[in-house]
C-alpha positions as CSV (number, residue, x, y, z in Angstrom):
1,X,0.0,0.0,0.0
2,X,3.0,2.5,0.6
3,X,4.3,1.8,-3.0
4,X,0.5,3.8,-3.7
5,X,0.8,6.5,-1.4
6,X,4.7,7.9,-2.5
7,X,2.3,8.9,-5.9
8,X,1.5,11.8,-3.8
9,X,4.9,12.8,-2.2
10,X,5.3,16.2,-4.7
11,X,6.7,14.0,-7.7
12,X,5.0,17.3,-9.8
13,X,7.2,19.9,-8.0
14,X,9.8,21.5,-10.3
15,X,11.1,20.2,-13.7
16,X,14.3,20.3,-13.2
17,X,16.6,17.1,-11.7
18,X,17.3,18.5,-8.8
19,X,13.7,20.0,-7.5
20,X,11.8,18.6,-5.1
21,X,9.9,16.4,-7.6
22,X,11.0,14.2,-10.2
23,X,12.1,10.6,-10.2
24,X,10.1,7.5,-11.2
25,X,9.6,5.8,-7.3
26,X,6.4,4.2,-8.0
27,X,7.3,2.0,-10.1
28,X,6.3,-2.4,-9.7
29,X,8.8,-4.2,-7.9
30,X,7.9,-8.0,-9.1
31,X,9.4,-8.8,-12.5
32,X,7.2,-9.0,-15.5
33,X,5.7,-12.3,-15.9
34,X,7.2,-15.5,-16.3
35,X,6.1,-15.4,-20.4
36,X,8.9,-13.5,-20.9
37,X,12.2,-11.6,-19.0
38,X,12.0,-7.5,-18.2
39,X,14.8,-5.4,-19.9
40,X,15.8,-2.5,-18.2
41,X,17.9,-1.1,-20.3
42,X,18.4,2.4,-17.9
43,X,19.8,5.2,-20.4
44,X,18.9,7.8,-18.3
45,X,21.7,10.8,-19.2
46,X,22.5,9.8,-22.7
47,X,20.2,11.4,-25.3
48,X,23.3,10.7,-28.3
49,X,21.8,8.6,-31.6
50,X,22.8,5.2,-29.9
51,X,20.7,5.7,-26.8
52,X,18.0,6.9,-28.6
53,X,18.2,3.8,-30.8
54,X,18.1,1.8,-27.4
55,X,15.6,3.3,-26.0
56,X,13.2,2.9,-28.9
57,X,14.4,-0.8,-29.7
58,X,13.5,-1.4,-25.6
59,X,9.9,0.3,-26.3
60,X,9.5,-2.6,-29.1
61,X,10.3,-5.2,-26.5
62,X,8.2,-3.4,-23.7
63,X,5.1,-3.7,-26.4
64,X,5.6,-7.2,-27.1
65,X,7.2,-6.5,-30.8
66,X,9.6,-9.2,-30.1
67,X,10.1,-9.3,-33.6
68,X,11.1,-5.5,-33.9
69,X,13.0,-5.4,-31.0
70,X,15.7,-8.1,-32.2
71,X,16.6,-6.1,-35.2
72,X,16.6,-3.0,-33.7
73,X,19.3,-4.6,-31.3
74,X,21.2,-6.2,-34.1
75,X,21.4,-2.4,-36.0
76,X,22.8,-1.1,-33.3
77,X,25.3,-3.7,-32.8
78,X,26.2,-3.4,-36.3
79,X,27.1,-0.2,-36.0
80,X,28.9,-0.5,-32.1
81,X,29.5,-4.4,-31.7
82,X,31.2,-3.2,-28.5
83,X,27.8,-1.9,-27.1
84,X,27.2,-3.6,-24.0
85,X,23.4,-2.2,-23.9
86,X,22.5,-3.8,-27.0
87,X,24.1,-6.8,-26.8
88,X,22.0,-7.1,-23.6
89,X,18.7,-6.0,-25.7
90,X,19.7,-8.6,-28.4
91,X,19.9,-11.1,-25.2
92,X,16.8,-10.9,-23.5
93,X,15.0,-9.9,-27.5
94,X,15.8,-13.6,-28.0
95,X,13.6,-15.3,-25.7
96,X,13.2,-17.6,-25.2
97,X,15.9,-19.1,-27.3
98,X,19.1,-17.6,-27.3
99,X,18.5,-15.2,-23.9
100,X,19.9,-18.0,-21.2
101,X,23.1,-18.8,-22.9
102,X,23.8,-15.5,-24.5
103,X,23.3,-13.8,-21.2
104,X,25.5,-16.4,-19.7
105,X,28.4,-15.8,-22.1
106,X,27.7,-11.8,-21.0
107,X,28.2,-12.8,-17.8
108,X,31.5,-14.5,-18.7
109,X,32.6,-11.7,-20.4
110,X,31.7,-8.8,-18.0
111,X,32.0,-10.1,-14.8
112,X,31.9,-6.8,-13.1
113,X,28.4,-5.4,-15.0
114,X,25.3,-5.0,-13.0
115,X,23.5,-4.8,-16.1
116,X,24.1,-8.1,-17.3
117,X,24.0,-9.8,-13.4
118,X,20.5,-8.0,-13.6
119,X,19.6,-9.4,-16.7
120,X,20.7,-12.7,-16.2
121,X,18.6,-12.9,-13.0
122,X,15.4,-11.6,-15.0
123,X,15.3,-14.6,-17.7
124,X,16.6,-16.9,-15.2
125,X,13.2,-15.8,-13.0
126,X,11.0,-16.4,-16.3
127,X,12.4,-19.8,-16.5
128,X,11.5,-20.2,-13.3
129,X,14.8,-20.5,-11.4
130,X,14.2,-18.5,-8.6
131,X,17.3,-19.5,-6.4
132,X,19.5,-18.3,-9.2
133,X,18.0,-15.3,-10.3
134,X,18.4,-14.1,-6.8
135,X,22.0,-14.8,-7.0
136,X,22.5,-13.0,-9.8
137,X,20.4,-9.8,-8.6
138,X,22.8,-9.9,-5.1
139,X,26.0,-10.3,-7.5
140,X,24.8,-7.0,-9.1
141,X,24.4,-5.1,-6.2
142,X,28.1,-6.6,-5.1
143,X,29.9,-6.0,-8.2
144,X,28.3,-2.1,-8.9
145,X,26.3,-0.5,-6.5
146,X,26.5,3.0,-8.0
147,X,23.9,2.2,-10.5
148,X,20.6,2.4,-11.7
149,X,20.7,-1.6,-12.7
150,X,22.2,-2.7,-8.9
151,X,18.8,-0.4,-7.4
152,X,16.6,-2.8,-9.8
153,X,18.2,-5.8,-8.2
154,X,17.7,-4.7,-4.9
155,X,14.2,-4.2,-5.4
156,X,13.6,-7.4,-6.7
157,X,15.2,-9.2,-3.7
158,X,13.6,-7.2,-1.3
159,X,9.7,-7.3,-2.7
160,X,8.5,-6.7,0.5
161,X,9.4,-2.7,0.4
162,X,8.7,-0.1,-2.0
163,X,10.6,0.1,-5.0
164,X,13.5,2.1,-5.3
165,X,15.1,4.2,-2.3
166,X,13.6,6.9,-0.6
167,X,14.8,11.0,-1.6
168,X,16.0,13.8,0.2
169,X,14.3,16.6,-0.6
170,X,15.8,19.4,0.9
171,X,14.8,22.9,2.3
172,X,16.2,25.0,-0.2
173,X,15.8,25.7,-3.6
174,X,18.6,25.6,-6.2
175,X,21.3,28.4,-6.4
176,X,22.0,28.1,-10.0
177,X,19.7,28.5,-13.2
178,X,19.8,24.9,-14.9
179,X,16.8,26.3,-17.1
180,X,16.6,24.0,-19.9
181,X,19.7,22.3,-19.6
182,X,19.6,18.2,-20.2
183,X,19.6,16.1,-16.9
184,X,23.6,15.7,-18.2
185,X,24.1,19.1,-18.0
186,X,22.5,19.5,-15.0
187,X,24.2,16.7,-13.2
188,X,27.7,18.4,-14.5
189,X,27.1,21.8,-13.5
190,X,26.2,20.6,-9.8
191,X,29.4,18.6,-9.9
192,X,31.5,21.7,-10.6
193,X,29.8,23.5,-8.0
194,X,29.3,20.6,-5.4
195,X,33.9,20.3,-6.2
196,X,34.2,24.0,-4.9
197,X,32.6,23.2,-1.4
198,X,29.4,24.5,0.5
199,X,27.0,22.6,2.4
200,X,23.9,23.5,-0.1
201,X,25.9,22.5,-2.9
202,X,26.9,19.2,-1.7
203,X,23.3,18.6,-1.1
204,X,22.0,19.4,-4.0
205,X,24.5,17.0,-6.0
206,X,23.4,13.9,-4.1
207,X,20.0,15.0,-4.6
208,X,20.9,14.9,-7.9
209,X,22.6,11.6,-8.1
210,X,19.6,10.1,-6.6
211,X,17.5,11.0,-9.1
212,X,19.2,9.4,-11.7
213,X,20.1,6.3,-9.4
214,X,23.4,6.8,-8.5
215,X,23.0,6.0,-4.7
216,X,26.1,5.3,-3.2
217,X,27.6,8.7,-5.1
218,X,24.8,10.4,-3.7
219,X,25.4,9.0,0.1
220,X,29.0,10.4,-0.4
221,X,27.9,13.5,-1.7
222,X,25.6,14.0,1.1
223,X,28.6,13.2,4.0
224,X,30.7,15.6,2.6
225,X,27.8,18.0,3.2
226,X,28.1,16.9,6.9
227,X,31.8,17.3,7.3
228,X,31.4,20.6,6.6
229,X,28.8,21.9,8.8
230,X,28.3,18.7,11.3
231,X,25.6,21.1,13.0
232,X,23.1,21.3,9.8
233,X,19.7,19.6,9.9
234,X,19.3,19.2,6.2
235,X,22.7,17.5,6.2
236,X,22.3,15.4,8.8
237,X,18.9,14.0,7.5
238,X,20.4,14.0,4.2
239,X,23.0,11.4,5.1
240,X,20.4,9.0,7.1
241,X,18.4,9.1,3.7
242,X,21.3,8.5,1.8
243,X,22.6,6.0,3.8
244,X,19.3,4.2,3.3
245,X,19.3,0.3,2.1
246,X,16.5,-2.3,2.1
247,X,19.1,-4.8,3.5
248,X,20.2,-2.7,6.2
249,X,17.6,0.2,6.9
250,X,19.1,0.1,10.4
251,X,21.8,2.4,9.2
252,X,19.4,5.4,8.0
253,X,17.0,4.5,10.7
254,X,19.8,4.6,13.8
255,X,19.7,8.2,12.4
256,X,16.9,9.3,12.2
257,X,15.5,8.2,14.8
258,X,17.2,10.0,17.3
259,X,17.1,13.4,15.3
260,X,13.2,13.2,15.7
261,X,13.8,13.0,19.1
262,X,16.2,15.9,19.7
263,X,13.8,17.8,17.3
264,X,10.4,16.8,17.9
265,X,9.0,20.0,15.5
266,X,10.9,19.7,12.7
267,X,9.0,19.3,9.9
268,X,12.1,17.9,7.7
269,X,12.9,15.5,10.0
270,X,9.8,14.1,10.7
271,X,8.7,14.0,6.9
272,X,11.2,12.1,5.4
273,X,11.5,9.9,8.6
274,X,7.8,8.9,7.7
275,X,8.9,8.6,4.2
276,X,11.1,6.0,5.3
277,X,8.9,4.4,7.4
278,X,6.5,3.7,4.3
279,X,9.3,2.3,2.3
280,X,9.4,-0.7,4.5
281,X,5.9,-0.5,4.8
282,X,5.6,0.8,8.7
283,X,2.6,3.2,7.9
284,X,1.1,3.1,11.6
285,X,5.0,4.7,12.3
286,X,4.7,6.7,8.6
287,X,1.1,8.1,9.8
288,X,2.5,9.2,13.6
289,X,5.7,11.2,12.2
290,X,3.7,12.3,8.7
291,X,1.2,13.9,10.8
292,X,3.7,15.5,12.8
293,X,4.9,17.2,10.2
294,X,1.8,18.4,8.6
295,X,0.8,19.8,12.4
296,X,4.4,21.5,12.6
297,X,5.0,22.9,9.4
298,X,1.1,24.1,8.2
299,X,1.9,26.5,5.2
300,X,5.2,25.0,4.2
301,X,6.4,22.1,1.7
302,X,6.8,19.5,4.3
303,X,3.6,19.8,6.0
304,X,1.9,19.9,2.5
305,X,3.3,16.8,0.9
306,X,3.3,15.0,4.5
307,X,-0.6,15.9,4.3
308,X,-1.1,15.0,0.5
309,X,0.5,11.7,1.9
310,X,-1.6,11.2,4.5
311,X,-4.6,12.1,2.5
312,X,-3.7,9.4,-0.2
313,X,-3.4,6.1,2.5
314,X,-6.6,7.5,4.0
315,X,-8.1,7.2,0.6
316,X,-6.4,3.7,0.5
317,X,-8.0,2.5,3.9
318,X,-4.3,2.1,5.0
């Protein structure tokens, strides 16, 4: 039921990669069905001719143009038979012939990609090998835990929780104009900025890192916030958030926890400390600290969303 309710956590606030909004966290958590594998592809900051060919070649798959898909794949492999992305897309396009082995031989040959760990998990789960789909999904977490394919294999082995990891979303608004810029651009620019020092800075580059799934960057990004001002709320919630994982939510929650109690009317701590609390499905905790929130902070951006929140697992009958 959590999974439902994070629809209403201001997803529609700001366009830009670094507002308050943004980011795909309500999406499923179960693999497609056992008919065929998931490909999850995740080009998120490329827009070049190859990622778009990917993208649209992964839309084939998604649509059931099996068909489509495998020469879409096999163009783009003509053209970059180095292209670890397509050669994954061919992979998976294959089912259910070719997918196990070639996947397998992936494997073999990139023993450090997430991508193909995650992949080889998914069409080993449509064949029904459950036991070795789920070693697969924890050898991608193991081997690169800094991306957006490692975050897909951690939700698949922990079902039981909402998918993804839970945001920081922090007090302030952006210092520089990213306008129009390309999530790339963006990302870059905060990088520069985030390399000169400053708290906000800092900040806003892990924010920014989590939206495009780079987690563990992000948690670093957020520490160095707190090394330079130890004292700050935002940082210090800001590096329980970041330190958040569904195999050890202990380390965000040893955190938080404590905060709330030091600062029993803060708004930002109690918010995303509910948020937290609904991503391993706690909402008799969520409701106590979401409320909280919404009591202490009436006009402002935490009490709103922790209300819109609220509102939406009333609506739910959670």
């Amino acid at each position: 039921m959590a999974v439902v309710a994070l629809a209403a956590a201001g997803i529609a606030v700001g366009a830009t990669l670094v507002g308050r909004g943004g980011g795909d966290q309500t999406s499923a958590t179960e693999p497609k069905q056992r008919g065929a594998p998931g490909l999850e592809l995740s080009v998120l900051l490329r827009n070049d001719a190859e990622a778009r060919g990917l993208r649209q070649a992964e839309r084939a798959y998604d649509s059931g143009n099996r068909a489509a898909a495998r020469a879409q794949f096999a163009a783009l492999l003509d053209k970059d038979p180095k292209s670890l992305e397509a050669a994954v897309g061919a992979a998976v396009a294959g089912w259910p012939d070719t997918t196990l082995p070639r996947l397998r031989q992936l494997v073999a040959e990139h023993p450090g990609s997430a991508l193909v760990h995650l992949h080889l998990g998914l069409a080993l789960y449509a064949a029904g090998d459950d036991r070795e789909a789920a070693a697969q999904w924890r050898q991608a977490l193991q081997v690169e835990p800094d991306t957006p394919s490692a975050l897909r294999a951690e939700d698949l082995l922990h079902p039981d929780m909402a998918p993804g990891r839970p945001y920081f979303y922090p007090s302030f608004a952006p210092t520089l104009d990213l306008g129009k810029q390309s999530a790339a651009a963006q990302l870059e620019a905060l990088r520069r900025q985030a390399a000169k020092g400053g708290l906000k800075a800092n900040i806003l580059y892990g924010v920014a890192l989590q939206r495009v799934r780079q987690s563990v960057s992000a948690s670093n990004a957020f520490g160095r916030a707190l090394e330079l001002d130890p004292e700050s709320l935002d940082a210090k919630v800001a590096d329980a958030v970041g330190r958040f994982e569904k195999a050890a939510p202990a380390e965000a929650f040893s955190r938080l926890g404590p905060l709330a109690d030091a600062h029993p009317r803060s708004a930002l701590i109690g918010f995303h400390l509910g948020l937290l609390l609904l991503w391993i499905r706690d909402v008799d905790g969520a409701r106590k600290q979401l409320q909280r929130a919404a009591e202490t902070d009436r006009g402002g951006f935490y009490g709103k969303e922790a209300r819109a929140l609220l509102s939406r697992l009333e609506a739910i009958g959670t």
